[in-house]
C-alpha positions as MATLAB code, in Angstrom:
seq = 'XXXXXXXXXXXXXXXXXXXXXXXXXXXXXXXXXXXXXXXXXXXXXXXXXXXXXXXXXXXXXXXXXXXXXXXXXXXXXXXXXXXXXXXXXXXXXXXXXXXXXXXXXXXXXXXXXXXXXXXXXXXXXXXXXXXXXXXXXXXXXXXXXXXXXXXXXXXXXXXXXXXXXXXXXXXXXXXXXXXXXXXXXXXXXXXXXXXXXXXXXXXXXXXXXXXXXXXXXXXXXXXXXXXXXXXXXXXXXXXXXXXXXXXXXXXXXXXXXXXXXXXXXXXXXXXXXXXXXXXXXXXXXXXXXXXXXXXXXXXXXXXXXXXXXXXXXXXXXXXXXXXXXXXXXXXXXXXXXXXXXXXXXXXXXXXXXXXXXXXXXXXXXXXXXXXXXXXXXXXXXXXXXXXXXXXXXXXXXXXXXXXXXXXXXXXXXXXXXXXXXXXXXXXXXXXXXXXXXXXXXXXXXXXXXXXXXXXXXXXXXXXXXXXXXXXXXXXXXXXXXXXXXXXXXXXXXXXXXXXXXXXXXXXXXXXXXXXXXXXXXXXXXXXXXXXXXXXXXXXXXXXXXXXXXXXXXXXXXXXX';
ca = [
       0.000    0.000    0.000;
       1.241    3.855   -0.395;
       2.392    5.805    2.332;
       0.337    8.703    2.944;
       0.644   11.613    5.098;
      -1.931   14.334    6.335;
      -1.164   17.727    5.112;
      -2.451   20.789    7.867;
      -2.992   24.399    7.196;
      -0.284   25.520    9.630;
       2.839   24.874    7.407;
       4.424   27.969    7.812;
       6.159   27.551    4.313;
       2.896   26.804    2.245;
      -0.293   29.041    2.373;
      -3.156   27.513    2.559;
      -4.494   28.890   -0.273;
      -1.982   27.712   -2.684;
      -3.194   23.870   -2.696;
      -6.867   24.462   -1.204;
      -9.944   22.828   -3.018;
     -12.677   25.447   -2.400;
     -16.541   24.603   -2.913;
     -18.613   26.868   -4.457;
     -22.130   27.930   -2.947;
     -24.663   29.279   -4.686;
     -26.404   30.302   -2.119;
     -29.783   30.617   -3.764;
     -29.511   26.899   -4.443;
     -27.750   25.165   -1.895;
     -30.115   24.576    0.636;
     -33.169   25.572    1.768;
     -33.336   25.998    5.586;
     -37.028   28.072    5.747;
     -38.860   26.620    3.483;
     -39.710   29.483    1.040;
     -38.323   28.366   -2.219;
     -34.450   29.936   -2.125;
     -31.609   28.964   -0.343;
     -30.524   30.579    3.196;
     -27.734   30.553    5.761;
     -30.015   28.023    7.396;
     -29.729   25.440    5.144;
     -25.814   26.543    4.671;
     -25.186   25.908    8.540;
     -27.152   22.300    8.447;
     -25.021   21.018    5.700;
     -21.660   22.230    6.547;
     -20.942   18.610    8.145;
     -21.274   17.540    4.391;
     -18.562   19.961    3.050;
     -16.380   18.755    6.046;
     -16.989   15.290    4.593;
     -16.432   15.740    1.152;
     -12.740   16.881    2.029;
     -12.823   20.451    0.813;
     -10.518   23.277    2.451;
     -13.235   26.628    1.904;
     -16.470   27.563    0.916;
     -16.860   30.416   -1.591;
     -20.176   31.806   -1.045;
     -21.772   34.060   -3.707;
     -23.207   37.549   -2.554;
     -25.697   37.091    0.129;
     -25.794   40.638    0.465;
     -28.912   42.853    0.403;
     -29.896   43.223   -3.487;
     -33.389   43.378   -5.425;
     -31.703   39.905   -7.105;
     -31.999   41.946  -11.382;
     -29.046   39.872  -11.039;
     -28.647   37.057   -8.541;
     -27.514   38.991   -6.198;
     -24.680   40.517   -8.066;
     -26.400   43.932   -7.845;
     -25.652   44.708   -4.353;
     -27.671   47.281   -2.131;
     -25.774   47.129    1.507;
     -22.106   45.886    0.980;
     -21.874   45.155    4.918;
     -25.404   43.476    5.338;
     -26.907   40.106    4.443;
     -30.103   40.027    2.559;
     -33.111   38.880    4.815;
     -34.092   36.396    2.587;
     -30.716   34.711    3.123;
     -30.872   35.504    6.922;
     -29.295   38.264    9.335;
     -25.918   39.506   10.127;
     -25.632   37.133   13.521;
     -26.159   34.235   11.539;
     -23.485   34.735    8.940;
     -21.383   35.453   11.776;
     -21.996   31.501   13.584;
     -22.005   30.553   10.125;
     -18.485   32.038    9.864;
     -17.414   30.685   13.449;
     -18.828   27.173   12.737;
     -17.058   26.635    9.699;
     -13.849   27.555   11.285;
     -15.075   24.993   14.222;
     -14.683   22.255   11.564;
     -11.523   23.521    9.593;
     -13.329   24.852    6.838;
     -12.271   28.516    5.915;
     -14.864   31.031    3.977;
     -14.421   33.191    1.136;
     -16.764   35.748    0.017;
     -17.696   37.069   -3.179;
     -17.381   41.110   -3.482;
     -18.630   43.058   -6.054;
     -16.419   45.977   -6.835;
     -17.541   46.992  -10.373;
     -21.146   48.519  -10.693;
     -23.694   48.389   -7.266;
     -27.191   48.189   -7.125;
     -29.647   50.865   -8.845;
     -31.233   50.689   -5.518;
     -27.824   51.264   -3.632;
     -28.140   54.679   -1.294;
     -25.626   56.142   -3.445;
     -27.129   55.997   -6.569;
     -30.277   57.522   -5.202;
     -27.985   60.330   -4.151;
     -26.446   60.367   -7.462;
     -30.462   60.378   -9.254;
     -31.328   63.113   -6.814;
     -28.064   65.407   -7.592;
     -27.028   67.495  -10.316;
     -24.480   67.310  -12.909;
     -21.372   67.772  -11.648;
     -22.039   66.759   -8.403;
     -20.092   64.277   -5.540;
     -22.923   62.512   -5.506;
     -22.631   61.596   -9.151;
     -19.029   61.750   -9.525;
     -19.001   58.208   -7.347;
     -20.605   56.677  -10.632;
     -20.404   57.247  -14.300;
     -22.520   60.203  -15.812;
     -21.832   61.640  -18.740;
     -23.986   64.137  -21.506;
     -25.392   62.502  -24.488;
     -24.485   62.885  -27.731;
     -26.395   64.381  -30.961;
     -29.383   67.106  -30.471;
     -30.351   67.313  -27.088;
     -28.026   64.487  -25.335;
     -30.407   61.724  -27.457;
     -27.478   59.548  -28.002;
     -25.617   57.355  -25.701;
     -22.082   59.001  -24.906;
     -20.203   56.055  -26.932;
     -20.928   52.296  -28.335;
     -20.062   50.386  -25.414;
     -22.298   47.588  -25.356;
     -23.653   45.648  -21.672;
     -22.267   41.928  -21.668;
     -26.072   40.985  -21.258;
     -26.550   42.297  -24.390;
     -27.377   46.010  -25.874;
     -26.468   49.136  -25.069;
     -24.189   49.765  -22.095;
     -25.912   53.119  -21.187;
     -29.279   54.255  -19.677;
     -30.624   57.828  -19.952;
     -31.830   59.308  -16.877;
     -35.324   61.427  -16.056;
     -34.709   64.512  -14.007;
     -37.004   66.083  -11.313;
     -38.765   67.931  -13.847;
     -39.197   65.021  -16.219;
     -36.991   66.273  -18.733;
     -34.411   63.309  -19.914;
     -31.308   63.681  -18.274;
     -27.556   62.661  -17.950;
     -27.046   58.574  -19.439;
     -25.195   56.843  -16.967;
     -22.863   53.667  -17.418;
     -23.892   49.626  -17.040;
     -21.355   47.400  -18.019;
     -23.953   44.344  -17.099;
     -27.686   45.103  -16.332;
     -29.397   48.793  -16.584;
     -30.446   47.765  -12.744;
     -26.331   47.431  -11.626;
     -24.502   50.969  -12.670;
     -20.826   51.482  -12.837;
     -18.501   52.925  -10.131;
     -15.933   55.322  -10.955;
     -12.988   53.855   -9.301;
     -11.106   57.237  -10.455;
     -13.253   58.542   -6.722;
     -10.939   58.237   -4.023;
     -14.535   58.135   -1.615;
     -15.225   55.065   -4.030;
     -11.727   53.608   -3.344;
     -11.544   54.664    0.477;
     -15.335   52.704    0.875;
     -14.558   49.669   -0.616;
     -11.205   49.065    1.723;
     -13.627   49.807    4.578;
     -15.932   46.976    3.199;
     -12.882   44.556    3.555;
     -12.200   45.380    6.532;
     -15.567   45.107    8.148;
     -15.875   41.679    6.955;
     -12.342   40.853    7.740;
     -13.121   41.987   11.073;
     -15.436   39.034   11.457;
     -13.035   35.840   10.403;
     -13.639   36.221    6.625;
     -10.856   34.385    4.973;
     -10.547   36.426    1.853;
     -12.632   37.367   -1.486;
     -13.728   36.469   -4.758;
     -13.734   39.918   -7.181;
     -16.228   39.580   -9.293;
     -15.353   41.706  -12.972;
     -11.506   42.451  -11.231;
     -10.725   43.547  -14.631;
     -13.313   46.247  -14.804;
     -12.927   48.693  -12.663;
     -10.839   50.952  -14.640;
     -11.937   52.923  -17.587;
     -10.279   54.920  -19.668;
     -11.295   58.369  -18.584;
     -11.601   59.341  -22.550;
     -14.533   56.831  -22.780;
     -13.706   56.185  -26.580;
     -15.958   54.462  -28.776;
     -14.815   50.710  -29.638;
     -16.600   51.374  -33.404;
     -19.401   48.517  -33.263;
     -22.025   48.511  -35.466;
     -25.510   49.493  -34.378;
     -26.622   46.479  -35.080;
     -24.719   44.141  -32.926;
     -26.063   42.878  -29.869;
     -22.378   42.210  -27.658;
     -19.154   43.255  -27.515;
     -17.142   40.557  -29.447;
     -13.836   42.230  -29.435;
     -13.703   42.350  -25.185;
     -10.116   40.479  -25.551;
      -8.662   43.091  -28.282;
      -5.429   45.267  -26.976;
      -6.468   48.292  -24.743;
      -9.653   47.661  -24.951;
     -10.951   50.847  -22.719;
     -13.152   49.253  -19.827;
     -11.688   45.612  -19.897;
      -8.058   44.809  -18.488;
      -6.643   48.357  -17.582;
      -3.511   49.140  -16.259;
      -5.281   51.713  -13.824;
      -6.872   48.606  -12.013;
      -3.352   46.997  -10.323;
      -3.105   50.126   -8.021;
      -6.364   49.558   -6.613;
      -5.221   45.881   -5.764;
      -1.439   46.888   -4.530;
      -3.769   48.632   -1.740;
      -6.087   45.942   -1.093;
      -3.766   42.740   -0.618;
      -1.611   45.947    1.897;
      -5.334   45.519    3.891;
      -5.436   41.751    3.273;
      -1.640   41.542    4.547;
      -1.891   43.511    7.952;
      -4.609   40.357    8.955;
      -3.239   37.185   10.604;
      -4.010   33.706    8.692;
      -2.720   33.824    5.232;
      -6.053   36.020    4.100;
      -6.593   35.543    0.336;
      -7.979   37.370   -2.913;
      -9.025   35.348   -5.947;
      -9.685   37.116   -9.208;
     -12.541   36.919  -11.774;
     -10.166   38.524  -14.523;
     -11.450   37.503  -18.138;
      -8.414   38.437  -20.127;
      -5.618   37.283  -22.428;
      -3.223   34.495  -20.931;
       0.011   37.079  -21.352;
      -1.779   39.581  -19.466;
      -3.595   37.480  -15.786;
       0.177   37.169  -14.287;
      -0.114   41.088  -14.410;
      -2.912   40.899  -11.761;
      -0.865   38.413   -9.932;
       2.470   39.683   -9.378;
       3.484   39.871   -5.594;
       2.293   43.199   -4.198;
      -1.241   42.053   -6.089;
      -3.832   39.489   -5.799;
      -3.044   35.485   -4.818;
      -5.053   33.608   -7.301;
      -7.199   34.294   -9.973;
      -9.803   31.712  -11.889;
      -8.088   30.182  -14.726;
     -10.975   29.935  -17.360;
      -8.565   28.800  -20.542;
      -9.040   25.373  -18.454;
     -12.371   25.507  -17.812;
     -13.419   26.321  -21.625;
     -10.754   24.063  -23.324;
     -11.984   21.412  -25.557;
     -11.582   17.405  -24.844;
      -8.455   17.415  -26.508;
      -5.154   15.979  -25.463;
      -3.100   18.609  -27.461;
      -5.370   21.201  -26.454;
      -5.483   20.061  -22.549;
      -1.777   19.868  -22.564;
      -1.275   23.283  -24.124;
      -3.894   24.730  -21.791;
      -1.878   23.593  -18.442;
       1.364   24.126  -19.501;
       0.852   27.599  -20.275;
      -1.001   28.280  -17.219;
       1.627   26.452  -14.761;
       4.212   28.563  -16.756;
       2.708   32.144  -17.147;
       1.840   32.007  -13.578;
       4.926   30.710  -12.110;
       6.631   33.656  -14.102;
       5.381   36.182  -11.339;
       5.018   32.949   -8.118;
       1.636   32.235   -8.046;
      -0.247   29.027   -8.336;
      -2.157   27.808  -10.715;
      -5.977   27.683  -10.213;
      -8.458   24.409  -11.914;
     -11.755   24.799  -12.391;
     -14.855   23.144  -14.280;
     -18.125   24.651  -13.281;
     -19.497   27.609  -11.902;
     -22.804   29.751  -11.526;
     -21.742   31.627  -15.060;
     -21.458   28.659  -17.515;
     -23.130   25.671  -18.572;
     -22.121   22.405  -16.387;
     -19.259   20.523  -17.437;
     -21.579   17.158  -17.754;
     -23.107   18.788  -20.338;
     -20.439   20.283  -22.274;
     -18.759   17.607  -22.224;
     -21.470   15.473  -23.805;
     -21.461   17.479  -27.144;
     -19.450   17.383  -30.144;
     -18.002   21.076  -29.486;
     -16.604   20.444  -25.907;
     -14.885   23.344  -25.441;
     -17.620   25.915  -25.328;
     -18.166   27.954  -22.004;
     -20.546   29.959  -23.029;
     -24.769   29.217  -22.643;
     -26.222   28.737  -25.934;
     -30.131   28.403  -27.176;
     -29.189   26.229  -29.782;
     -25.930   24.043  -28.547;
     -26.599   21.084  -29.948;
     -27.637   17.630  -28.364;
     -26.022   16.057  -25.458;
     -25.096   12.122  -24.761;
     -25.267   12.659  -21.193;
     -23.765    9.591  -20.415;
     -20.679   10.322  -22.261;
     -20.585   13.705  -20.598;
     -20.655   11.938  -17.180;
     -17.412    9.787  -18.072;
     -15.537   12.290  -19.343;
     -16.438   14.895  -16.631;
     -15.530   11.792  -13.833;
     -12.067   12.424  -15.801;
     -11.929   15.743  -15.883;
     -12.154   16.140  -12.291;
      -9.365   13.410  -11.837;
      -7.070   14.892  -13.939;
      -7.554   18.139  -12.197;
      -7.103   17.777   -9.074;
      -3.522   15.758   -9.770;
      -2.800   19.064  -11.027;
      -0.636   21.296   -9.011;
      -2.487   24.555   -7.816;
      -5.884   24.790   -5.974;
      -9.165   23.595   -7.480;
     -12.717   24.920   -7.455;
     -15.732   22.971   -7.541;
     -18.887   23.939   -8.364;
     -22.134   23.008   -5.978;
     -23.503   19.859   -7.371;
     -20.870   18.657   -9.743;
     -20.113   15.882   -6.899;
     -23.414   14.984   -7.839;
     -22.755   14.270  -11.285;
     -25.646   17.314  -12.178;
     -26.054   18.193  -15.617;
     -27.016   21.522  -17.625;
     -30.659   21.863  -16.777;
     -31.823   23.076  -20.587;
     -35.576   23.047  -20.755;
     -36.778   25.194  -17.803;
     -40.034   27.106  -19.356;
     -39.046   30.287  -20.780;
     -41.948   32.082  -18.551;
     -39.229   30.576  -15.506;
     -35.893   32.416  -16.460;
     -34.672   34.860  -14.331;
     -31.331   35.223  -15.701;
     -31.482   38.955  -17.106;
     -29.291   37.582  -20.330;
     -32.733   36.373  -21.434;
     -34.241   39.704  -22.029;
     -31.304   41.719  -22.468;
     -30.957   39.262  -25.723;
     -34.099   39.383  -27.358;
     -35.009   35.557  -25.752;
     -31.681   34.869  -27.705;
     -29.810   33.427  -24.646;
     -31.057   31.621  -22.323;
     -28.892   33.162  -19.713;
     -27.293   30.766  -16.864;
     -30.337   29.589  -14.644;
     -29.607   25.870  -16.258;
     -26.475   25.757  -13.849;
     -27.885   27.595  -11.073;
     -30.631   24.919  -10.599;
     -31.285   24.101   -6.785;
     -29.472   20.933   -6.236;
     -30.396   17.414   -4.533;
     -30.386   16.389   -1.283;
     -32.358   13.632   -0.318;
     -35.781   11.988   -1.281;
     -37.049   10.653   -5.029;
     -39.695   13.832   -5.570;
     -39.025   17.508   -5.646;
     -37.672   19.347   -3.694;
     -35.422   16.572   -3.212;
     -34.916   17.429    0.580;
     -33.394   21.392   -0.987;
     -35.951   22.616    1.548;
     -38.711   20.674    3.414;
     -41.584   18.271    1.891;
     -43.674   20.481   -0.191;
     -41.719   23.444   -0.740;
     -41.370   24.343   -4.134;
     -37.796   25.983   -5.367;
     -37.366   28.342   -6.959;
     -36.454   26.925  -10.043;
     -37.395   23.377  -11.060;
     -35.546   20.226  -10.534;
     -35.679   17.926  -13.255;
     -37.492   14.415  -11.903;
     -34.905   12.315  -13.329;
     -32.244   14.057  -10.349;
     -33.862   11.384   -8.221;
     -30.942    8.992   -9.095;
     -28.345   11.813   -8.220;
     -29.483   12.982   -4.599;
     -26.855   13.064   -1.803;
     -28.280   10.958    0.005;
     -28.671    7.970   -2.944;
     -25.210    8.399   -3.867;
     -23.507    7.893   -0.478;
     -22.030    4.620    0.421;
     -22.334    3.678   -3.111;
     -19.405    2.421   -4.507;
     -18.514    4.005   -7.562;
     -21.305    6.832   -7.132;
     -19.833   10.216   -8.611;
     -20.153   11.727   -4.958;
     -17.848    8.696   -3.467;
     -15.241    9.281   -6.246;
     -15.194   12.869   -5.288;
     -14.764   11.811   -1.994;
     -11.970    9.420   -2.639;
     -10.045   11.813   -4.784;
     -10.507   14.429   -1.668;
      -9.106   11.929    0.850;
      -6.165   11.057   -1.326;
      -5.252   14.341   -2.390;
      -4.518   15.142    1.175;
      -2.998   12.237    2.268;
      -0.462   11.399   -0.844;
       3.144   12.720   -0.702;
       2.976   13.560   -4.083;
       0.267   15.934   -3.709;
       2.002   18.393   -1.392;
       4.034   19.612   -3.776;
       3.723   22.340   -6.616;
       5.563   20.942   -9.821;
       4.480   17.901  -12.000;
       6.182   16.337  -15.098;
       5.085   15.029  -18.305;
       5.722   11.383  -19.046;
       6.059    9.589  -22.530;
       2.624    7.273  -22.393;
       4.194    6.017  -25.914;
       0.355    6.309  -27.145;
      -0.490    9.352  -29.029;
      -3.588   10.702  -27.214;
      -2.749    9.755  -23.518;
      -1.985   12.646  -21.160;
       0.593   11.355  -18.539;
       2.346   13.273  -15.913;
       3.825   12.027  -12.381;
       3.911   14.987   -9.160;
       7.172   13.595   -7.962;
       8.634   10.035   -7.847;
       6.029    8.224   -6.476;
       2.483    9.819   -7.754;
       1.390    9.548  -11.630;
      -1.978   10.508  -13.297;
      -2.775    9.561  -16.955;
      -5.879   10.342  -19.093;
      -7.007    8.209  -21.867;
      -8.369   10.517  -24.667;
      -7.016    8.138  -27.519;
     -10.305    6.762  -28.029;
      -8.777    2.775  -27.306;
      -8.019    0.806  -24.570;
      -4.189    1.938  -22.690;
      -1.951   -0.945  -21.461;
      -1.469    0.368  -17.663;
       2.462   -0.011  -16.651;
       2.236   -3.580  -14.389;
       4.828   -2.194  -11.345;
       2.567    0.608  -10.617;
      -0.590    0.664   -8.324;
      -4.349    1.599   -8.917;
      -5.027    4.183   -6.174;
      -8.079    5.947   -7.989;
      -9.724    5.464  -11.652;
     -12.386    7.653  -12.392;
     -14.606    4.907  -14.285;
     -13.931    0.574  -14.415;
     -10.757   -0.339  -15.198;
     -10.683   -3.175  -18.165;
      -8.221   -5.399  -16.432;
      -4.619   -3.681  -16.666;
      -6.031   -1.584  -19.602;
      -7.771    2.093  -19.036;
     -10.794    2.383  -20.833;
     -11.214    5.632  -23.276;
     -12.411    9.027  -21.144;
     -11.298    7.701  -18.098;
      -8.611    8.876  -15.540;
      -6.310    6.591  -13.055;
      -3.851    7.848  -10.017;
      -1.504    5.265  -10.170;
       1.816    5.045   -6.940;
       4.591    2.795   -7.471;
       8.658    3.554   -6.983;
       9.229    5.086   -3.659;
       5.963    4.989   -2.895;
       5.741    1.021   -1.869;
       5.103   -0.008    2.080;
];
């Protein structure tokens, strides 16, 4: 058998952060603690003994702050409250203290970019002139064209259409257009404000002040714009912004945006127990290490992974230039699959275009039993990566894409915003299951009806069906869990590529004694005979692994 060891958070050498798997909650469709449809602090508290099982290090917890939900929650109204339908202030606090109890740490997600319409501020900012302090916090500018009619420039909202909104003054004359990157309901800050800059360190701190172990930024590549506000020359015609990724592009990915984070991690710093940012930073490969150098952020989502195809050469490509861009400025790599912004990775991988990350009317079909195998894989192969990992509520679960909620259902704003052209990203955000063989599939108690619908067929994926059972998608994701903390090989940060000798099989060993290899060849592989099975992600065939399947094998130095 292998000799294992138990790795702890109080290596003084190793951050926590830089090997942590961190579980995602959605909090609107975790659990349901009161019974009213949506997910609570509640039913966060009852199953944090699960998340201790599993074998994660953190929870990330999506805003639970007060918000009128145009956006999930993402349009925040009180940056230092919770929203009552999630629960109160005290409770996130024991919440807080009773993850800690069981060695769990807790990230939460801040929203720097644009607040709520219905934010204090921006009622200030409606109620002020031109010109004002009030309004200088967000982003108001004159129209264009006879009278102001015309937006101030092309920018387009990512949920589709123009970027700006025209305001109505007191005497119902049209007004200044102010600036929404996402919905007209979640308007821009202007992080050129030092009162904007000054309140959001205070935000921080407040929460920092009660245990939080660090933050998700959502849009971290937003905040600056260039002060110019120069059109990007789309066409009137076109619904998004396709050319978000060009070079200096004038809201996405400006330099202006690094001093505001030199300040922050300063604030993160001057707290005790390795505090952590992660960034939500949607730009080119060359340019993330930028926002990770050492006087910046920790870790930031790596999304090339999450939207690369089923490939071999395109997997291989993928982590090699994410171990080496970010070990350029000493930072670790970050995997992840699945979160609350794109479709499932069951269901992506069950289609002929597997690399897609984006949520599609019209995607194509999906063999969700293929999807399943591969995903198994997938999740095998990245978490014998080096780095931390993210996973995504549910995907333990084996959950798939949920793609025929009723149209009259969606809440996702992409829906409108597109002209019902998108479907928007409800089909991940589905409330997940618990317990039971009939909705709500123990989400909240018998009879409560969430706040989305679960598709019947989840009966055969609850928590509570999969545990025990051997080779249930929940008991490899346990396994995986255990061993990732227990193997030698694991502890480190470096990993080598090995010559399968089969084109199509991904092989790599984290030291002397730890390999991983991925069959995409699409045949049988001949397993090495001196090494041992530890984990597969699917049957082995004898000594041969199967096609979309994933084995941890030990051997060497790593024999009793």
């Amino acid at each position: 058998m292998p000799r294992t060891h138990t790795r702890t958070d109080d290596n003084p050498h190793t951050p926590w952060w830089r090997t942590a798997v961190i579980y995602q909650v959605y909090i609107r469709s975790f659990a349901d603690g009161n019974g009213d449809g949506v997910g609570d602090i509640a039913g966060l508290r009852a199953r944090l003994p699960y998340l201790k099982e599993l074998g994660i290090d953190a929870v990330w917890i999506n805003p639970w702050y007060p918000s009128p939900m145009a956006d999930g929650g993402y349009d925040v109204a009180d940056y230092r409250g919770i929203d009552p339908g999630f629960g109160t202030l005290p409770e996130a606090e024991e919440m807080i203290a009773e993850a800690h109890a069981l060695g769990l740490r807790v990230i939460l997600d801040i929203v720097p970019n644009h607040t709520s319409s219905q934010h204090p501020w921006f009622a200030e900012a409606l109620a002020a002139p031109p010109g004002s302090p009030e309004r200088e916090r967000f982003v108001f500018r004159d129209g264009k064209g006879p009278g102001g009619m015309l937006p101030p420039n092309d920018w387009r909202s990512r949920f589709g259409g123009r970027a700006w909104t025209r305001t109505t003054g007191p005497d119902g004359k049209p007004g200044q257009w102010y600036l929404h990157l996402f919905a007209p309901e979640q308007p821009d800050l202007n992080w050129g404000s030092r009162e904007v800059r000054a309140e959001f360190e205070s935000i921080l701190r407040f929460w920092f002040d009660r245990g939080v172990d660090g933050f998700r930024i959502d849009v971290a590549h937003g905040l600056a714009k260039d002060p110019a506000l120069p059109d990007l020359g789309i066409p009137d015609d076109l619904l998004f912004d396709d050319e978000r990724h060009r070079e200096n592009h004038p809201h996405w990915d400006q330099d202006a945006v690094h001093e505001i984070y030199q300040t922050w991690r300063k604030i993160a710093d001057s707290y005790a127990g390795d505090r952590v940012f992660v960034a939500e930073a949607h730009v080119r490969p060359d340019r993330l290490p930028h926002y990770l150098r050492p006087d910046e952020l920790h870790t930031a989502f790596n999304f090339a992974f999450l939207k690369s195809a089923w490939e071999p050469a395109a997997l291989r490509e993928v982590i090699d230039g994410s171990v080496s861009a970010l070990g350029s400025v000493g930072a670790p790599t970050t995997w992840v699959l699945s979160n609350h912004d794109v479709p499932r990775h069951v269901t992506r991988y069950g289609r002929r275009d597997t690399g897609t990350g984006e949520h599609d009317v019209d995607a194509g079909p999906c063999d969700v039993e293929l999807g399943t195998r591969r995903a198994r894989a997938a999740t095998l192969l990245m978490l014998a990566l080096p780095g931390s990992a993210y996973l995504y509520q549910g995907e333990e679960l084996g959950l798939w894409e949920v793609e025929d909620i009723p149209q009259e259902l969606l809440r996702d704003p992409t829906w409108e915003r597109s002209n019902h052209g998108v479907r928007g990203r409800d089909g991940c955000r589905v409330p997940i299951p618990w317990s039971g063989v009939e909705t709500p599939f123990g989400f909240g108690p018998r009879g409560s009806k969430p706040w989305l619908p679960q598709p019947p067929e989840w009966r055969h994926l609850t928590a509570q069906h999969q545990s025990g059972t051997p080779g249930s998608t929940l008991e490899l994701y346990r396994s995986a869990l255990r061993l990732r903390r227990e193997q030698p090989g694991f502890a480190g940060e470096t990993m080598r590529w090995l010559d399968a000798g089969v084109e199509g099989v991904l092989a790599f060993e984290r030291g002397p004694e730890l390999r991983c290899a991925v069959n995409l060849s699409g045949k049988p592989f001949t397993l090495p005979r001196n090494w041992g099975v530890l984990l597969a992600s699917d049957r082995l065939d004898g000594g041969k692994l199967p096609p979309d399947t994933t084995v941890w094998l030990w051997g060497g130095g790593a024999r009793a």
